[in-house]
C-alpha positions in Angstrom: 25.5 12.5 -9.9 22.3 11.5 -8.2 19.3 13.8 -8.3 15.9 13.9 -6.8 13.5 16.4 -8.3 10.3 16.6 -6.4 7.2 17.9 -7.8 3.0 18.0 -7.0 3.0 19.9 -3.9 0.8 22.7 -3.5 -2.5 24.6 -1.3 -5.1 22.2 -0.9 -8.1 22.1 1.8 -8.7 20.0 4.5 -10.1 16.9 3.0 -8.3 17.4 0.0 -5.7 15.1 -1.9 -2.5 16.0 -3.3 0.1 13.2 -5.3 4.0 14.2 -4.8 6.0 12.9 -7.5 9.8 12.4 -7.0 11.4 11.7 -10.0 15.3 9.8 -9.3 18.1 10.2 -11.9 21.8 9.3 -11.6 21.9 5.8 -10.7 19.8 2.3 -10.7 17.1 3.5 -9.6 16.1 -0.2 -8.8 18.6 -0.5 -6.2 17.3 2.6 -4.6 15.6 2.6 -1.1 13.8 5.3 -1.2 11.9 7.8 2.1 9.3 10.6 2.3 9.8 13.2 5.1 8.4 16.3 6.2 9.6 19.7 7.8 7.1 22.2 9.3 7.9 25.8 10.2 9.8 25.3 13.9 9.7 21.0 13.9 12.5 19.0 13.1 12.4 16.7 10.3 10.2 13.7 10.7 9.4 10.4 8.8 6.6 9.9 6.6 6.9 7.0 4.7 8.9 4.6 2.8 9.5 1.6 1.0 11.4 -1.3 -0.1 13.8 -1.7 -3.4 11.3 -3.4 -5.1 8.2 -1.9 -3.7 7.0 -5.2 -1.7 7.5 -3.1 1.9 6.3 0.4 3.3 6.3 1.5 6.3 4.3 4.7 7.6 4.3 7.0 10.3 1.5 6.6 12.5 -0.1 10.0 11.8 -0.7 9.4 8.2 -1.7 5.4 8.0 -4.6 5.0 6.0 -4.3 8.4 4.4 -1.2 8.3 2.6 0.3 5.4 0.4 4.1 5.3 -1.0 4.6 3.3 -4.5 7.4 3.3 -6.4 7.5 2.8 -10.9 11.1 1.9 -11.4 10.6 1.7 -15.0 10.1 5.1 -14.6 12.4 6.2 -12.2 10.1 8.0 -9.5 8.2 7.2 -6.3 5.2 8.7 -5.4 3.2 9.9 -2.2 -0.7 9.7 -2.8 -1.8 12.0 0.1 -5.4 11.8 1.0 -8.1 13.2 3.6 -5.2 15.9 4.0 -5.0 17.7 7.2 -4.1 21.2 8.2 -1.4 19.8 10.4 0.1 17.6 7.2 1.0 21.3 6.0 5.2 21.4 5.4 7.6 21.1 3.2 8.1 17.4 1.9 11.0 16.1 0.5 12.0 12.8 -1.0 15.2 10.7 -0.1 17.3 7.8 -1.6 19.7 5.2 -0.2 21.7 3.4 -2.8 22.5 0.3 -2.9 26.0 -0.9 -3.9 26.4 -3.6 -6.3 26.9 -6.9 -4.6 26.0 -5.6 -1.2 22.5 -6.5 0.1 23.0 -5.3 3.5 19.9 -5.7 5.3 17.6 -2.2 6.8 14.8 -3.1 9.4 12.1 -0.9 10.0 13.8 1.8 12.2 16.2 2.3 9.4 14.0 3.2 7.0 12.9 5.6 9.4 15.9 7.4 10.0 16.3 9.9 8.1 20.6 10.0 8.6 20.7 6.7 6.7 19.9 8.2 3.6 22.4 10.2 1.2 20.7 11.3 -1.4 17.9 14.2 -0.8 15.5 16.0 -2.9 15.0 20.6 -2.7 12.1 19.6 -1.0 8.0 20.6 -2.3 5.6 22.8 -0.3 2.6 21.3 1.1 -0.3 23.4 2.6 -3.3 22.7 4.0 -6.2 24.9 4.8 -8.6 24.8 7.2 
């Protein structure tokens, strides 16, 4: 049984930085694509960011390049979201998802994969994120 318990959201000012922690139990973690995404009152779901099995690749949304970084500690099971110079309109709900691997199958995700949020199975109750002006 895979879980994803997120954690490190919170009220923060404009300018601000918050760390989301996601913390993956379950199953290999180190096989374990893993996705940020956000939900704001009344918006659909978007990409944030993500990044590679073994934490060589991220990819970003445009809206939060330069300000946000993904990382991944597999020896620790959890990947993190270092949010910084945060922005009213960064305020939602995050949540953290996981695509797992199956042993013997490396079957190959480009970019637009990683973005999608239907390619992933495994999702996280989500953390609240709020920004103030």
């Amino acid at each position: 049984q895979v879980q994803l318990v997120e954690s490190g959201g919170g009220l923060v000012e404009a300018g601000g930085s918050l760390r989301l922690s996601c913390a993956a139990s379950g199953r290999n973690f180190g096989s374990a694509r893993m996705g940020w995404f956000r939900q704001a009152p009344g918006k659909e779901r978007e990409f944030v960011a993500a990044i590679t099995w073994s934490g060589g690749i991220t990819y970003y949304v445009d809206s939060v390049k330069g300000r946000f970084t993904i990382s991944r500690d597999n020896a620790k099971n959890t990947v993190y979201l270092q949010m910084n110079s945060l922005k009213p309109e960064d305020t939602a709900v995050y949540y953290c998802a996981a695509n797992y691997r199956s042993p013997g199958n490396y079957d190959y995700w480009g970019q637009a994969d990683y973005r999608s949020s239907g390619k992933y199975d495994y999702w996280g109750q989500g953390t609240q994120v709020t920004v103030s002006s």
